[in-house]
Structures are given as C-alpha cells and as structure tokens.
C-alpha positions as CSV (number, residue, x, y, z in Angstrom):
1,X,-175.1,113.8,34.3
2,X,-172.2,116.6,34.2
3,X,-171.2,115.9,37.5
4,X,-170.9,112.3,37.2
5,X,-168.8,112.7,33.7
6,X,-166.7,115.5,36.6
7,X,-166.3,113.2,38.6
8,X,-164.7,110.3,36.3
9,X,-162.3,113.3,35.9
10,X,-161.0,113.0,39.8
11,X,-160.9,109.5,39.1
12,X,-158.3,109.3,36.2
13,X,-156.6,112.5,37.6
14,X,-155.8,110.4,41.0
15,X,-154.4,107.6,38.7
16,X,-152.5,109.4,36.0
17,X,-151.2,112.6,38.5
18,X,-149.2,114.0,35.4
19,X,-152.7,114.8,33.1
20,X,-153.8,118.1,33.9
21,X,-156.9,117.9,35.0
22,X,-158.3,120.6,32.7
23,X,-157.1,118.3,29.5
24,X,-159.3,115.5,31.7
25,X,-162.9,117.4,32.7
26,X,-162.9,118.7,28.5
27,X,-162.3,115.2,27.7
28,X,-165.2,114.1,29.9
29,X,-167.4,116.6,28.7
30,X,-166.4,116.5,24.8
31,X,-169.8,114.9,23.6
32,X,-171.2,117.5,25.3
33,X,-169.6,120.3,24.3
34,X,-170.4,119.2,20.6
35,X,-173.6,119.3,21.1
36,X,-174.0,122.7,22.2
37,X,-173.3,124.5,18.9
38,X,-175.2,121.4,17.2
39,X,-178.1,122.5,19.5
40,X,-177.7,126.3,19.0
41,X,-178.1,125.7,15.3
42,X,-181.0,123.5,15.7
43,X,-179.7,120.2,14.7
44,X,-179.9,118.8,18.0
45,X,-181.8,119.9,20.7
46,X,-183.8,118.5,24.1
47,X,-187.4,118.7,25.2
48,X,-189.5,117.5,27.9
49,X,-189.8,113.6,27.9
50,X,-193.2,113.8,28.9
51,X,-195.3,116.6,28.9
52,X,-195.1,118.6,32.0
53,X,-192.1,116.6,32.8
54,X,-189.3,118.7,34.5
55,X,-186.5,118.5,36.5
56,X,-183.5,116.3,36.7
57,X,-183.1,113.8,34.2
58,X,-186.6,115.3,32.3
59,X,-185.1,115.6,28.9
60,X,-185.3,113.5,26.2
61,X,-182.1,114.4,23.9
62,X,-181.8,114.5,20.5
63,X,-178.3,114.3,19.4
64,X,-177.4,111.6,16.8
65,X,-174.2,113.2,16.1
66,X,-172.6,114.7,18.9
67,X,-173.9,111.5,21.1
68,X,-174.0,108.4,18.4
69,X,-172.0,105.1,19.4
70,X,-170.0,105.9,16.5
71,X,-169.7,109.2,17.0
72,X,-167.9,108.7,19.9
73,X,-165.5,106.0,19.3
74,X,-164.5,108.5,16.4
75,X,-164.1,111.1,18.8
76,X,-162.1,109.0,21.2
77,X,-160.2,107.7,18.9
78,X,-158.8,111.2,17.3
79,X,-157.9,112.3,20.7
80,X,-156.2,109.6,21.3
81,X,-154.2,110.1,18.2
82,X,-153.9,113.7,18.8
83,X,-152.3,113.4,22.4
84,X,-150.1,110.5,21.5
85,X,-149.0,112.5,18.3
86,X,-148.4,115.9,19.9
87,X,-148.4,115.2,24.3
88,X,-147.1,111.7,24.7
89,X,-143.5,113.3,25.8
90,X,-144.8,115.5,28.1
91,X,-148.1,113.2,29.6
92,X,-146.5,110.1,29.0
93,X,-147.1,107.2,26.7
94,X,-150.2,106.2,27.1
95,X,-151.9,109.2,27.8
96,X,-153.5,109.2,24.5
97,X,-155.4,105.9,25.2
98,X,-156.3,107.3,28.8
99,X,-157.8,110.0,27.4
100,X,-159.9,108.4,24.9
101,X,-160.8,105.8,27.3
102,X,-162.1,109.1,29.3
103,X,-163.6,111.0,25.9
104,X,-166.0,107.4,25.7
105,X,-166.8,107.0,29.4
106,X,-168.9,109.9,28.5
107,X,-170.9,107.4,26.3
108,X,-171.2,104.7,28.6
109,X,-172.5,106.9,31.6
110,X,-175.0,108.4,29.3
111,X,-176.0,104.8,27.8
112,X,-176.8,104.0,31.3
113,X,-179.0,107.4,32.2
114,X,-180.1,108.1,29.0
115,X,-184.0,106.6,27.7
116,X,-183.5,105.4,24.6
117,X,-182.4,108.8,22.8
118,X,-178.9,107.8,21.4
119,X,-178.1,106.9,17.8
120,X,-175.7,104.1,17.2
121,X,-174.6,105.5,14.1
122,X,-174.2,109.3,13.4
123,X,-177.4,110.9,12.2
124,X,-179.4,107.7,12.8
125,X,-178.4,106.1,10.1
126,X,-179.1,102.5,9.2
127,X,-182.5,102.9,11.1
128,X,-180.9,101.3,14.1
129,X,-182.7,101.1,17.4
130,X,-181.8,103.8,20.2
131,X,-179.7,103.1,23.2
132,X,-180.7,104.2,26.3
133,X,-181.0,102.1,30.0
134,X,-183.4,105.1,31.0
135,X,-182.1,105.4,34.4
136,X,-183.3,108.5,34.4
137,X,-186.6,107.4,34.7
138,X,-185.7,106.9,38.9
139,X,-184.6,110.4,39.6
140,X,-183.4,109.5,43.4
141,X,-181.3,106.6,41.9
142,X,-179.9,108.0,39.2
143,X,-178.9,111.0,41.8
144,X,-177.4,108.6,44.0
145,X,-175.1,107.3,41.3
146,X,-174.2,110.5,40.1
147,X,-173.3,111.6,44.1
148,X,-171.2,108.1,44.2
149,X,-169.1,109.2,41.0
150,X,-168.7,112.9,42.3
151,X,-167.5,111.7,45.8
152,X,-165.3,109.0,44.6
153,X,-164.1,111.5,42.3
154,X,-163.3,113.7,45.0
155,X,-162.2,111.4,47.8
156,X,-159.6,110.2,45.3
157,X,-158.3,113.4,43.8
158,X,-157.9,114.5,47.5
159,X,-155.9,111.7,48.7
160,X,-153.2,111.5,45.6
161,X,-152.7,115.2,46.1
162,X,-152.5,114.9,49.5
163,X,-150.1,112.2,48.5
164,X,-148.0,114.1,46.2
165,X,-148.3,118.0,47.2
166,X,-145.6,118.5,50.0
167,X,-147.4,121.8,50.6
168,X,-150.2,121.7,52.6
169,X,-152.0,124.8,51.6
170,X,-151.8,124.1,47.8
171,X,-153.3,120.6,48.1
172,X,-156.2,122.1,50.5
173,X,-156.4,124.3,47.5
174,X,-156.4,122.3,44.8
175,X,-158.4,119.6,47.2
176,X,-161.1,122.4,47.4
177,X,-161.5,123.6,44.5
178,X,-162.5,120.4,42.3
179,X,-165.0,119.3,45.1
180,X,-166.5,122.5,44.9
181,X,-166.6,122.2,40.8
182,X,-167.9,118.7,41.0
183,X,-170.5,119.2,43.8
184,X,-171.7,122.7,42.3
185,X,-172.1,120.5,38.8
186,X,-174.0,118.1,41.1
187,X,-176.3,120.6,42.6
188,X,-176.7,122.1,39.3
189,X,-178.0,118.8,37.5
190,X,-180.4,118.3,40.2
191,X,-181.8,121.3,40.5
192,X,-182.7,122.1,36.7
C-alpha cells in the first residue's frame, strides 16, 4: 500500500501547510524503509502468500521488526521526540505529535491490508498472535481504498495550495507533481 501511506501524506500536508512534505511521505513510509535493509540482509523478507499467487497484495511479509505493533509505536514515538526536540521552532509545536501520528498510520493501514503477517512485539516475541485484517485478500477492494486515500490525498493537497500559493503556476506545479507521485505509487502497487 505505498500509495495509500502517499496519500495520508497529502492529507496531513493540506492540514499542517508548514510540514514539508518530504519530512511527511518519509514519515509515512518509515516502517518501510526499515525494512528494506532488514530484507536485504535476510532478516525480513516477502514471498508469495499462496503458491502461484502474484500480483497486488500477493505477498505475505515477514517483518517482525521493522512492522511490529511495538515496533512502531517506538518508532513514532522517537520521531516525535526528535522533531519536537530539534523542529518544533521552525514546524511548530506540535509537529512532533503530527508526525508520529503520521509514522503509525503506517501501522494502522497495513493492519487493515495486511493477512495476518505482523508481530505485536518486535521479533515475535511473547508468541503472540499476528495482526492482519487480510484485506488484501479482495484485490479490487483493497485497490479501491488505496485509490480513495490517493485521491483524497490529492484533492486536498491541491485545494490548500491553491489556497495558499498566490502564484498560479507554482501551485499547478506543486499541485502536479504529488498527484503524479501518488498515482505513479498507485499504478506501481497494482501492477506488481
């Protein structure tokens, strides 16, 4: 679901104008982008959730670190700490908690695509049950959700910086240029 986790971005960006948005898309991507080295090195890693099973939402994901309940609370909650410690002047003073509330939306859209692949605490620990709603399992819906977020995502970025930007060709710009990074992400998770 990168596009849906892109589009949260647009969200939060059209309600808190003065995060960048670049701060905002890492935030919503941070689980992911800890998994990646995780993967490379062969702690984590994906494979087909069935055999023969491919395309979007086919993987079944094993990441107890980089995706565990806990995990990710910890996660939010040191960037939280880290933008209120060293941003809160210059994104204001609650930027910290917005971005950690972005950093765990990551969780709860994956909690709701997700089969039951993610660890509750890191490394499975305590022989916990998985989460996962497994809406994955309905392709066209879970598609339909992730279009929702995306276009939300972009309706409202577009608006506030229509809103805001006196100049018309930057906010065309600026308009243009996250719709095309959140529907590319979308046409990239539903094509591999």
């Amino acid at each position: 679901m990168l596009a849906g986790h892109f589009g949260i971005a647009g969200m939060v960006k059209a309600w808190r104008p003065a995060l960048p948005m670049g701060a905002l898309l890492v935030a919503t991507q941070l689980p992911d982008l800890l998994f990646l080295p995780l993967a490379l090195t062969g702690v984590e890693g994906m494979d087909p959730a069935e055999p023969g099973l491919s395309g979007y939402g086919s993987m079944w994901i094993t990441a107890p670190f980089s995706h565990a309940l806990v995990s990710n609370v910890v996660l939010a909650a040191l960037v939280g700490v880290l933008v209120r410690l060293f941003l809160r002047d210059r994104w204001g003073r609650d930027a910290g908690a917005v971005l950690a509330a972005v950093v765990f939306s990551h969780w709860l859209l994956d909690l709701v695509v997700h089969r039951p692949d993610i660890a509750v605490l890191p490394g499975g620990a305590g022989g916990l049950p998985s989460l996962g709603l497994g809406l994955w399992e309905f392709p066209l819906v879970t598609a339909v959700v992730e279009g929702l977020l995306v276009v939300a995502g972009s309706a409202l970025y577009t608006w506030r910086t229509f809103r805001d930007t006196p100049n018309r060709g930057r906010a065309w710009a600026y308009s243009a240029g996250i719709t095309l990074l959140l529907v590319g992400s979308l046409v990239l998770d539903l094509t591999s």
